[in-house]
N, C-alpha and C positions, 0 to 999 in steps of 0.2 A: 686621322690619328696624329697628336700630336707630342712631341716629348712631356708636359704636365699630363696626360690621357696616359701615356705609357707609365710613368712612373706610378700612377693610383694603380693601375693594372699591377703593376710589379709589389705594391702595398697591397692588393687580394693576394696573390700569390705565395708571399710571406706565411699569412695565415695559417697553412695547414703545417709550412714548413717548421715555424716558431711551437706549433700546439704536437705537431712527432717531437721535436726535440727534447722539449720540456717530458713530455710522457714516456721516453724511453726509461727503461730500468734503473736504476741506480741513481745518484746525483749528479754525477756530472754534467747533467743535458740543462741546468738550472742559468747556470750564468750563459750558456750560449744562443737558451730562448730567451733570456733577459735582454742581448744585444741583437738578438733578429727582432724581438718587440722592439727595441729602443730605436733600429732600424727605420723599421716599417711608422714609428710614429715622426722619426726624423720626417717621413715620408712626406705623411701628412702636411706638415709646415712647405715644407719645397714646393710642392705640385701646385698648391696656390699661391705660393712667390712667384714660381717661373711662371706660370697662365697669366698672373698680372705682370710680370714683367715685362715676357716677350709678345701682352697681347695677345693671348693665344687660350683665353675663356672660351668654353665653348658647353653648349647646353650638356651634352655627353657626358663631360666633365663637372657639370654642377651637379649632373643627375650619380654621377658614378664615386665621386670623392666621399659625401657623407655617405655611401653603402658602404665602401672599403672601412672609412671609419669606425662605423657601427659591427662592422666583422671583425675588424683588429680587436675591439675592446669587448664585447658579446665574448668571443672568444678566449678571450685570456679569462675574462672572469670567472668562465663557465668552466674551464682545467682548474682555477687556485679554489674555486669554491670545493669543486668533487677533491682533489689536493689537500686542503686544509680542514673540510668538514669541520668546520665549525661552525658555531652562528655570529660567533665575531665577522668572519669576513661575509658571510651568507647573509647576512642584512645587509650591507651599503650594497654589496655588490647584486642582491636583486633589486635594490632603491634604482641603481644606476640603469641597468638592465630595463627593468621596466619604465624609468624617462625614457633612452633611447624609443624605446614603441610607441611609447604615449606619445611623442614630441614627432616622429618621423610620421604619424597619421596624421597629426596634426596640419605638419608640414606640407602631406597629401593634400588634405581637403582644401587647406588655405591654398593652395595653386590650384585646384577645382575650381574656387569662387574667385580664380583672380587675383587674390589677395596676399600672396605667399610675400612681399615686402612686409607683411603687420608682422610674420614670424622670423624675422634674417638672424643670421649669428649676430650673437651680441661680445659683445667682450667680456663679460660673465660669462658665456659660454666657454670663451678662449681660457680665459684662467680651468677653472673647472678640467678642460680637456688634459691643460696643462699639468695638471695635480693628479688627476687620474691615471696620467700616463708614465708620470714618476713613480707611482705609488704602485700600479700592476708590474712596471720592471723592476723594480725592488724586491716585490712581493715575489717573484718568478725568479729572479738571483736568488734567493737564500730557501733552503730548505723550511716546510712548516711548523716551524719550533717556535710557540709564543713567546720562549723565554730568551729569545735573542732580539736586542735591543732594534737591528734592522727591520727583521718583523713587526715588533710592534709602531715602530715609524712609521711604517708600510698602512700598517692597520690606520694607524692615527691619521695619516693623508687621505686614504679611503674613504674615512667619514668623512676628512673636512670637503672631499668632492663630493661625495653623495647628499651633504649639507646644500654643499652649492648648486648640484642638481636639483634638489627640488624645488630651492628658492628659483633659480633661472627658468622652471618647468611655472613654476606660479607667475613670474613674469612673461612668457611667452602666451599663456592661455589670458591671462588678462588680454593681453594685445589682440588677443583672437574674440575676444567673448563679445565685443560687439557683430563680428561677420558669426558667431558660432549662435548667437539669442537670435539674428536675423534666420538663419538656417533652419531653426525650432520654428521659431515663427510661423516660415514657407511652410514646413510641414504640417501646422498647425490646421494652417487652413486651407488645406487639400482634404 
């Protein structure tokens, strides 16, 4: 266990604490799950600064940073979605929602065959993450009022990441569809 291992641990842990906040009665719990999210996504960035810094990558930690990830953001979605009840945020945010799955099987199979370099983060990814995660702490500071200009910022960066999800989600499978047409193939002819 090392300090980058500890902090993604301390980014699951967040999770439940940011999602009571936000759901306690009234509004005041809105801006202080906005800064345990903004936290926990600070998070994300550190833990793979200090692993490449100090050297201190470790399989654990490749395997455990994109789950905290995918729990930070699965979860917020899934409080502003039941929250806002609409279909304004209720589209990007299963758009988003379901890459996570699609792409995180993906991600399985391709280290299955070896392969898991045809799928690495890309920098389309890092943007994307980056907009998502402005866009859920925003959305999580301000009560679900479409008529407040925060809101709908909020709204408008949602799409522009759930845009760039599925474009990065179409670039990722390209990169795959030669190991994924070989994988049909195998089965093919069994």
């Amino acid at each position: 266990m090392n300090l980058p291992n500890i902090i993604t641990l301390a980014r699951i842990l967040l999770v439940p604490v940011f999602v009571v906040v936000y759901l306690l009665p009234g509004e005041w719990g809105y801006i202080p799950a906005a800064v345990l999210f903004g936290l926990a996504a600070f998070t994300d960035w550190l833990d793979g600064y200090l692993a490449r810094k100090l050297n201190q990558t470790t399989p654990f930690g490749a395997f455990l940073d994109p789950v905290a990830d995918k729990l930070i953001v699965v979860s917020a979605l899934v409080v502003l979605m039941a929250h806002h009840s609409n279909d304004w945020l209720t589209l990007p945010g299963l758009i988003i929602v379901g890459r996570e799955i699609v792409i995180s099987a993906l991600r399985e199979w391709m280290a299955e065959m070896n392969r898991s370099g045809a799928v690495a983060v890309s920098i389309l990814g890092k943007v994307k993450t980056t907009l998502q995660m402005i866009a859920i702490a925003v959305l999580l500071a301000q009560e679900p009022d479409t008529s407040m200009p925060l809101v709908i910022g909020g709204y408008v960066l949602l799409y522009v990441a759930a845009f760039m999800t599925l474009w990065s989600m179409t670039l990722y499978l390209k990169a795959a569809w030669p190991t994924l047409r070989e994988g049909l193939m195998q089965n093919r002819q069994r």
